[in-house]
N, C-alpha and C positions, 0 to 999 in steps of 0.2 A: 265075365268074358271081356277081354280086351278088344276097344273100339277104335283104338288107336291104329292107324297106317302105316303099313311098312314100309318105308324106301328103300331101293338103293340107289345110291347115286353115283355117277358118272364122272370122271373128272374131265379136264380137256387131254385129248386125244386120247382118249379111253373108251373103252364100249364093255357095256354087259349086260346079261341074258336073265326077264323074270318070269313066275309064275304067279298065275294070282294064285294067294290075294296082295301080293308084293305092288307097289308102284316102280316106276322108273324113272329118274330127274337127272337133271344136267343144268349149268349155270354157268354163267358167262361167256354166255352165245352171242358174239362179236358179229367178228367176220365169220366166226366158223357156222358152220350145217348142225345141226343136232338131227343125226337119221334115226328116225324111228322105224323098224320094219316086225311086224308082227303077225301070230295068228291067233283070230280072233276063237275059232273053234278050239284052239286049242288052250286057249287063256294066257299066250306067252306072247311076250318082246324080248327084242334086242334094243338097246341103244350106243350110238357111236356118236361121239365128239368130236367130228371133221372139223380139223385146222386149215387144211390145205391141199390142192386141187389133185394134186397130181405124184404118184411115190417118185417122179424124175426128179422130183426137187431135194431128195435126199440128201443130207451133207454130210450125215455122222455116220458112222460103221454100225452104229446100234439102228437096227431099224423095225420102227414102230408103224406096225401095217393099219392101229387105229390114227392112224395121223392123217393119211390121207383118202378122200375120197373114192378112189381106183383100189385100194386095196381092204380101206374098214368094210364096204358094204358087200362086197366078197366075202371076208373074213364073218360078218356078222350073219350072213345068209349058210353060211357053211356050220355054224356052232347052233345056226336056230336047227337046223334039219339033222343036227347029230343028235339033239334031244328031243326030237318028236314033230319038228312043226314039217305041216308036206308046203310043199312048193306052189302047188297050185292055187292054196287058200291066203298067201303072203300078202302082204299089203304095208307100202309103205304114208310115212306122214314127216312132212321134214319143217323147220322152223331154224332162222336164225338166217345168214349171209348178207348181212348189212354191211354197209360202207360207210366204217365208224369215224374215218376223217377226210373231210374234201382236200386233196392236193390240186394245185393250179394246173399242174402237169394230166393229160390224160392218159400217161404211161398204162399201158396192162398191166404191168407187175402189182402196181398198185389198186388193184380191184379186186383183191384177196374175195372180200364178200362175194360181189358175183360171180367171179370165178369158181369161188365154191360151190355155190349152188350148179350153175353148170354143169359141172362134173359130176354133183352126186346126180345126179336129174338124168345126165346121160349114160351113169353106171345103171340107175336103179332100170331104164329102161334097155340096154344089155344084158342084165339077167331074166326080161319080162315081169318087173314088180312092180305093178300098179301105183302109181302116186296118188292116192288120195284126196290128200288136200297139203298144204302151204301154209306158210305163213313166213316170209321171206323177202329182205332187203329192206329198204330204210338206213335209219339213222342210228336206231336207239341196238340197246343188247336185251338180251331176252333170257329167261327160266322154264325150262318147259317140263313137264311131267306128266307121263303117260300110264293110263290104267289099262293092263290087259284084259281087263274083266268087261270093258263096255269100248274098247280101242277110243278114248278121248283123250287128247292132247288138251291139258289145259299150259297156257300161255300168259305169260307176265311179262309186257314189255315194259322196259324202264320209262316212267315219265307218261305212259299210254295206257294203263291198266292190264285187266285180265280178260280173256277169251277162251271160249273153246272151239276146236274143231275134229 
């Protein structure tokens, strides 16, 4: 029998949907969100690689609804409940939105990270999906990976080690 884990992973602004006994990972969790939303009873996740706050910030004709926060965890809550997960058992776990370079300036524009978290923080509570737990802002980037089988987000931040939540 094979002992070995399965992943799949996530790229940035990309998102997808596992069962156990699959894990779920994403890397280079900057400024972006890595939303995790799952059900536990069901043994499935989504994962989305939120770059950015908001789909008004669109510049290209091609448009990528995993890119930003307003429309992946829409997007991700609509493909969990096409395959089986009910709404009421959802639970989300988010990780990443750091502010990876200090500028002098206090410009907004420039606060990608927290801005990000904002948004998804203020989607996930728009659809009524419990936020769990965090792990959000700083300095460093991050690797997260989630088991649907026991909902643990385990977390590697650069320079700070590993965690779970």
């Amino acid at each position: 029998m094979n002992d070995e884990i399965q992943i799949a992973k996530v790229g940035i602004a990309d998102m997808k949907l596992v069962r156990h006994p699959y894990h779920i990972r994403t890397s280079g969790l900057g400024s972006c969100v890595g939303v995790v939303i799952y059900d536990l009873d069901r043994k499935m996740a989504g994962l989305a690689h939120v770059m950015l706050p908001e789909s008004s910030l669109a510049k290209t004709p091609e448009f990528n609804p995993a890119k930003y926060a307003d429309t992946a965890i829409k997007e991700l809550v609509r493909h969990l409940l096409s395959q089986g997960a009910r709404r009421e058992t959802l639970r989300a776990k988010i990780a990443g939105g750091a502010q990876m370079f200090q500028f002098a300036s206090t410009n907004e524009i420039m606060r990608i990270g927290p801005r990000n978290v904002e948004a998804v923080k203020k989607e996930l509570n728009n659809l009524n999906i419990l936020l769990v737990s965090e792990d959000v802002g700083g300095n460093s980037g991050r690797t997260i990976e989630f088991n649907p089988d026991n909902g643990k987000l385990h977390i590697k931040t650069v320079n700070k080690g590993t965690k779970e939540i």
